[in-house]
C-alpha positions in Angstrom: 46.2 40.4 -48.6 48.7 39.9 -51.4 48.7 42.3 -54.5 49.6 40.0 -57.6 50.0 41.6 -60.8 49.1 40.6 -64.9 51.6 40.5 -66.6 51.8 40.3 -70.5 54.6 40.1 -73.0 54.0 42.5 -75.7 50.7 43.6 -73.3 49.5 47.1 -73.0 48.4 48.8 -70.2 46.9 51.9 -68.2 49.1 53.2 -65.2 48.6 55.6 -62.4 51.7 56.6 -60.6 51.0 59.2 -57.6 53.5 61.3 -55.3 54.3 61.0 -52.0 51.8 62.2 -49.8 50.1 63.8 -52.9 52.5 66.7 -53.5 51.5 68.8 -56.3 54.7 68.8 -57.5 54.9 66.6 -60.9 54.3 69.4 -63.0 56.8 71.8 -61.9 60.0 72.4 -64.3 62.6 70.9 -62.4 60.5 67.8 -61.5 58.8 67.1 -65.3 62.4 67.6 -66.8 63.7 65.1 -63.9 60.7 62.5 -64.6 60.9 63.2 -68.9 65.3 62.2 -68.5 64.4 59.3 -66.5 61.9 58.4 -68.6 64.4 58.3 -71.5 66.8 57.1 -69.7 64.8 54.1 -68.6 63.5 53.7 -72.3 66.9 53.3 -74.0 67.6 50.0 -71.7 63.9 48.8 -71.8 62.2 49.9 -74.7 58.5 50.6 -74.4 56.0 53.0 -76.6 54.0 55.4 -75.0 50.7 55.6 -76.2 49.1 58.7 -74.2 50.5 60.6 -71.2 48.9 63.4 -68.5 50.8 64.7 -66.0 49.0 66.2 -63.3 50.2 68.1 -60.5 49.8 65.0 -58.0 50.0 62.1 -60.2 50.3 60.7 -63.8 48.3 58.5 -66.2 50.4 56.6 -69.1 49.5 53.9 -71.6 52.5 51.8 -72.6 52.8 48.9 -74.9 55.5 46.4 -74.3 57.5 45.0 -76.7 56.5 41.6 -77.7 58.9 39.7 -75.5 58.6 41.6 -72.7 56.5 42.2 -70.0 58.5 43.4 -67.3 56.6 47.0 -66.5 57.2 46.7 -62.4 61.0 46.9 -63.5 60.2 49.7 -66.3 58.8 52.1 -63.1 61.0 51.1 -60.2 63.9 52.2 -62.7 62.2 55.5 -63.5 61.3 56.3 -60.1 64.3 55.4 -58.5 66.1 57.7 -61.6 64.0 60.2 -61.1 64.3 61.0 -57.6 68.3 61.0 -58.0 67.5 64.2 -60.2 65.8 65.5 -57.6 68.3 64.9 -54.6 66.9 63.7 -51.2 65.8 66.4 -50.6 61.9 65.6 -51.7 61.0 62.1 -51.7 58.8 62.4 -55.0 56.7 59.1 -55.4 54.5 57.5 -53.3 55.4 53.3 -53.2 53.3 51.4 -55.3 51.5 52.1 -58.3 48.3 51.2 -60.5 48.1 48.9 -63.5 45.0 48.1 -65.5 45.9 45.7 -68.3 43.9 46.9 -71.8 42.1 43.7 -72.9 40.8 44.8 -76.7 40.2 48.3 -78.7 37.1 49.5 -76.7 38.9 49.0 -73.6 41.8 51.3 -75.0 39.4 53.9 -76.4 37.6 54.0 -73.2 41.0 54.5 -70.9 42.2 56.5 -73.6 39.6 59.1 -72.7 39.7 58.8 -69.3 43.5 59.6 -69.2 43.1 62.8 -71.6 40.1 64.4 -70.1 41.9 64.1 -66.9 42.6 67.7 -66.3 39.0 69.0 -66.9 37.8 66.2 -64.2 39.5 67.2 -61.6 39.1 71.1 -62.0 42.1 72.3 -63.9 41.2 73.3 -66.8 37.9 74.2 -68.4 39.0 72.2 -71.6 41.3 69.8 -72.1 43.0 72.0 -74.9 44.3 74.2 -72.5 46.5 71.9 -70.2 49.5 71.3 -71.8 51.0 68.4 -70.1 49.3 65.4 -71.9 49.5 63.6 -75.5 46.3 65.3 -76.3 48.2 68.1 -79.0 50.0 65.3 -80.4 46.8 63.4 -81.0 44.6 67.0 -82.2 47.7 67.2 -84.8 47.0 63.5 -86.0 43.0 64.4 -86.1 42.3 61.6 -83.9 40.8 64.9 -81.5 39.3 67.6 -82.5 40.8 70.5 -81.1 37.2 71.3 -78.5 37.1 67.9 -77.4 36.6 67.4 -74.0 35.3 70.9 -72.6 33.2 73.7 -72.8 31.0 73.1 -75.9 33.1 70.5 -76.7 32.3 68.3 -79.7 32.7 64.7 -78.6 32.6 63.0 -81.9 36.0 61.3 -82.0 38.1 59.5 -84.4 38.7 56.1 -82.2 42.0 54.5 -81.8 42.8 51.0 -82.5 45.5 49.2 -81.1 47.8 47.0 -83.5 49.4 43.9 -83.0 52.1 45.3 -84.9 52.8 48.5 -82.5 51.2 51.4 -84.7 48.0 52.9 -84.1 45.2 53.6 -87.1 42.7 56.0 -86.6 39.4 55.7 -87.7 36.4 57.7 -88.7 33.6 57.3 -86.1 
């Protein structure tokens, strides 16, 4: 079976990028400082806007948005990865081949993923709340008051302001 892609200028889109044999690795210092320089390094030659970000210990979710004449993600990772694990040394191979792409197709679709990518933590055990994992866009987005600071745990108040994705690259927030 072949894997084909959608691709999109200007498109935006949820990925999942895992490490190699599922090495809880990604959020140790001298790997997150290696992925965050490739990541800028990467961005200077082929701009793109991250949207949200978690970094968990095995694997990452991202939302990107591509700039209107551009659609060339696959290019955007295989630079990062490769950059990345130059950091590292050979030493530790640190990402696994492929990775996920699901393209976001209108604003309830973003909100939705949106979500999914920020309560990661607390799925998968880490944390109790997501207010206490540090590695994620979450604090950037309680500062904006797009989350309240509970969201997402505990007693957590799930009343969010929603997000809505712009032609025009900037994100509005809305009451809900």
């Amino acid at each position: 079976m072949k894997y084909r892609r959608f691709y999109r200028n200007g498109g935006t889109y949820l990925f999942t990028v895992v490490t190699n044999k599922r090495q809880k690795i990604l959020t140790d210092d001298a790997v997150r400082l290696a992925l965050r320089q490739a990541v800028m390094a990467v961005r200077e030659r082929y701009p793109f806007e991250i949207l949200a970000w978690v970094l968990m210990p095995d694997h990452l979710h991202t939302i990107w948005r591509l700039p209107d004449n551009d659609s060339a993600y696959s290019e955007r990772w295989r630079q990062i990865k490769r950059h990345s694990q130059y950091l590292i040394g050979g030493n530790l191979r640190l990402w696994q081949k492929r990775f996920w792409e699901h393209t976001i197709r209108d604003e309830a679709d973003f909100a939705c993923h949106f979500d999914y990518l920020h309560f990661n933590p607390v799925k998968h055990g880490y944390v109790g709340q997501i207010s206490d994992w540090r590695f994620s866009t979450f604090h950037r987005y309680v500062k904006q008051g797009i989350y309240p600071h509970n969201w997402g745990g505990g007693n957590a108040d799930f009343l969010l302001n929603t997000i809505e994705v712009k032609s025009d690259s900037r994100i509005r927030s809305t009451e809900n």
